[in-house]
N, C-alpha and C positions, 0 to 999 in steps of 0.2 A: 504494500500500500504506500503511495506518494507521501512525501512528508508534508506536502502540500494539499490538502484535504481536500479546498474548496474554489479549485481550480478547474480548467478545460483547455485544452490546446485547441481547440476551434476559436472558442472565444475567450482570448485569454480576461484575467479578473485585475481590476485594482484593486490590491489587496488594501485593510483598514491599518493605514501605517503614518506614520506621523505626518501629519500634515503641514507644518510647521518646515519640519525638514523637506519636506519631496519640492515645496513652493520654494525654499530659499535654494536647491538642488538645482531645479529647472531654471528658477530666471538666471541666475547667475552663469549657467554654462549654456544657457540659451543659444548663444552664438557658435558654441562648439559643435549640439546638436543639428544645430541649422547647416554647420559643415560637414558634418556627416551624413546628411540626409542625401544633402546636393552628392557629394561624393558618391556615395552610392546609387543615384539614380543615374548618374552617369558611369558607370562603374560597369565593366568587363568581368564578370565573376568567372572567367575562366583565362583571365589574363595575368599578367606578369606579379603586379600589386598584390593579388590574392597568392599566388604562392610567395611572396617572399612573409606576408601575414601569418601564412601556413608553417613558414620555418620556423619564424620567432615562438609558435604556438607548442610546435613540435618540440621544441627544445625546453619549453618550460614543463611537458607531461614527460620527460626524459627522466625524472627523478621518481615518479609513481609508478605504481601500479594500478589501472585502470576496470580490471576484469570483476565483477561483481559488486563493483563500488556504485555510492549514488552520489553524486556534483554538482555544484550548483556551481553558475558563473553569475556572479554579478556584475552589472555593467554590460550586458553581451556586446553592444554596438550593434551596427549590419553585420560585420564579421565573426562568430558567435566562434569560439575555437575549437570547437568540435568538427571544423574542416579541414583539420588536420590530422585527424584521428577514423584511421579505415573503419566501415560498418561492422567488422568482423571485432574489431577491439572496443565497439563502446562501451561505456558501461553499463549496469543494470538499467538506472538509471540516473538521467542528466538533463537538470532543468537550467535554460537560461534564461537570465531574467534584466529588462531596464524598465528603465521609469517612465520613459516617453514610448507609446504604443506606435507613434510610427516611425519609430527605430525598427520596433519588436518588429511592425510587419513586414518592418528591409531585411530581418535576420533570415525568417522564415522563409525570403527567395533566396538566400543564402544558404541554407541546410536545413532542411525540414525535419531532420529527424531528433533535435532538441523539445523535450516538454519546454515552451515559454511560458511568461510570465509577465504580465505589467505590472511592475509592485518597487519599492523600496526594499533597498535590502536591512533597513533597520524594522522589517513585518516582524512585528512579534507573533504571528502566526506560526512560522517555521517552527516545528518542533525541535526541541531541546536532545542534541546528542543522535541529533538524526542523519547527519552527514558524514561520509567520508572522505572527498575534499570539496573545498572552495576555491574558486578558481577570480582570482581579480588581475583581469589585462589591463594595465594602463589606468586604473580607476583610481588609487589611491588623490593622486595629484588633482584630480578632479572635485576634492570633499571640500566642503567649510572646512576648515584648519580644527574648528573644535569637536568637529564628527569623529568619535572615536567608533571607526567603524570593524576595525579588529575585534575592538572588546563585546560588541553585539555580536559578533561572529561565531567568537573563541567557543562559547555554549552549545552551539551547533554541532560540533566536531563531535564525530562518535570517539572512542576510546584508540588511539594509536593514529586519529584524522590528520591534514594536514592543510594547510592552506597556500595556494602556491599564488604570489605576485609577479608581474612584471611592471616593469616601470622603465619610464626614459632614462639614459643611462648620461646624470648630469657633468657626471667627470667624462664623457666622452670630447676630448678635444676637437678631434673635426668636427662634429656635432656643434660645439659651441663656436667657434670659428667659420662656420659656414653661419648659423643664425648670425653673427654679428655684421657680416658681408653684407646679407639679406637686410636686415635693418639700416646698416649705416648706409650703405649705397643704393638699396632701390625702394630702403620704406616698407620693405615686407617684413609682418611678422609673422615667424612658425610657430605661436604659443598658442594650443587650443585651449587650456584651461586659466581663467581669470586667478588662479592660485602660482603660475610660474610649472617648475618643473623639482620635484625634491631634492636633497642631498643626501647620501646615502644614510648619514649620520642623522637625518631625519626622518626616514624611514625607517632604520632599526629601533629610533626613540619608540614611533606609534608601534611594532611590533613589542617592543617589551612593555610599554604602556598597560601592552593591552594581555599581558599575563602569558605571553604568547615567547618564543626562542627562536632562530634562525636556525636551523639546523645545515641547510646548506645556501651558500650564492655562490652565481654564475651571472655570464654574459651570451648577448646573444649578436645577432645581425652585425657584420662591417663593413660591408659595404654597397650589401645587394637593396638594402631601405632607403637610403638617399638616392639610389639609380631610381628610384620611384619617383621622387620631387616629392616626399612627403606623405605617401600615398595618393601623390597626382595631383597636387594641389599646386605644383608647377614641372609642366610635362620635360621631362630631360631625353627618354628614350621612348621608342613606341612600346606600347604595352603586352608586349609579345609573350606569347606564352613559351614557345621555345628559346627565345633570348634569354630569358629569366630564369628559366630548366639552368640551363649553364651556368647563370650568374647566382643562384640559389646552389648549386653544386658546391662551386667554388667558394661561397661563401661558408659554407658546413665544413669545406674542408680547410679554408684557414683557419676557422673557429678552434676548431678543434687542435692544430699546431700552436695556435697562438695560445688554449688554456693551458699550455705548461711553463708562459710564463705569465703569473699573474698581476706582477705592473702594466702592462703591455698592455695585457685583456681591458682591465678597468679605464685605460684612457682610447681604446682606440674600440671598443664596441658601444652600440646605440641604444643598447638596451642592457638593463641590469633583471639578474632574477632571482625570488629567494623561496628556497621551502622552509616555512613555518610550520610548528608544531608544539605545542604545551611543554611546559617545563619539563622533564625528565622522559619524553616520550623518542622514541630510536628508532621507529620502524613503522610503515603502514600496512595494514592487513585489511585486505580487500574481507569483509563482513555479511554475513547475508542480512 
């Protein structure tokens, strides 16, 4: 049975969750939303942008175990990350959930085979110790600053659960050195979120905040996310889906030479990633 009782994937529910929060959620990233929309109606879901989406996504279930588990994504976007994960590996089950329902309905052209969701992820509906992970892409950076959204979370976790994040990887040098290009010289800004972008040292804050441990980080994407323009938000290359096969290759296979040296990793990837889990927990077991 769903940990989510009073739900339907035909017509997903807004769940009864803080209203307070979901109002000061929307207007404030209201602009972000609006570029995610457009993005994806314009958007090649079988083009270049999508698999390099797919890497980063691939890379952050690299540390789980998927098989019998039930997940929840918060934040899905259009890009839910369950498109990175073959039919044969999903889990029991995996709900993905946003606040804005016509996000939810760009996901669902995006991979239908996620239970959705229009809801906050602070629903206190979610039963308690019902999950095996939670999945936050890129959301953290997107909260009020006083949204302790781990610590709503942390309860959720069944016994041995784990929560896995990804976030923009703020010590990435070219990363920052190309946004200040972008800014000083043409006036563009890459910030989707009205909060900036974290430091890692602020990120492991709200992780321990919230009763919660790092147990592992990593890095992801070097250089195949910016051949994107952002995920297309300024076109660099055509959006090819064979082009990006190679440059997606290539990118996994420096990844992977470059994590044996870890200064290197942390200034020259686009993305940071950490699995989380309770204080003295070692191990996830997939749970029926």
């Amino acid at each position: 049975m769903p940990p989510f009782p009073s739900t339907s994937d035909q017509d997903p529910a807004v769940c009864d969750c803080s209203k307070q929060y979901r109002f000061r959620a929307q207007e404030e990233n209201r602009r972000t939303q609006e570029i995610v929309i457009e993005m994806a109606r314009g958007m090649n879901r079988k083009g270049g942008y999508v698999l390099v989406s797919e890497l980063e996504t691939r890379s952050l279930f690299s540390r789980v175990q998927l098989a019998g588990t039930r997940v929840l994504e918060v934040g899905c976007g259009t890009l839910p990350v369950t498109m990175s994960i073959p039919t044969g590996k999903m889990p029991a089950l995996f709900v993905a959930s946003d606040i804005n329902p016509v996000i939810v309905n760009e996901a669902r052209l995006s991979d239908d085979r996620p239970h959705y969701l229009v809801c906050s992820a602070l629903d206190a509906s979610i039963r308690p110790s019902s999950l095996n992970v939670v999945v936050l892409n890129g959301v953290l950076h997107h909260l009020p600053p006083e949204c302790n959204l781990l610590g709503a979370l942390a309860p959720l976790l069944r016994p041995k659960g784990a929560v896995l994040l990804l976030e923009p990887n703020v010590s990435c040098w070219p990363g920052q050195f190309i946004k200040w290009v972008l800014r000083r010289f043409f006036g563009m800004s890459m910030e989707a979120s009205p909060y900036g972008q974290f430091s890692h040292a602020r990120i492991e804050e709200l992780i321990a905040r919230s009763g919660l441990r790092v147990a592992e980080k990593w890095y992801a994407s070097l250089f195949a996310f910016p051949l994107t323009g952002g995920g297309g938000r300024v076109r660099l290359l055509p959006d090819s889906r064979p082009l990006f096969h190679i440059l997606v290759a290539l990118d996994e296979f420096a990844s992977r030479a470059l994590s044996r040296f870890p200064p290197l990793a942390k200034i020259l990837h686009w993305r940071v990633l950490y699995l989380v889990r309770a204080a003295g927990q070692t191990a996830l077991a997939p749970q029926p």
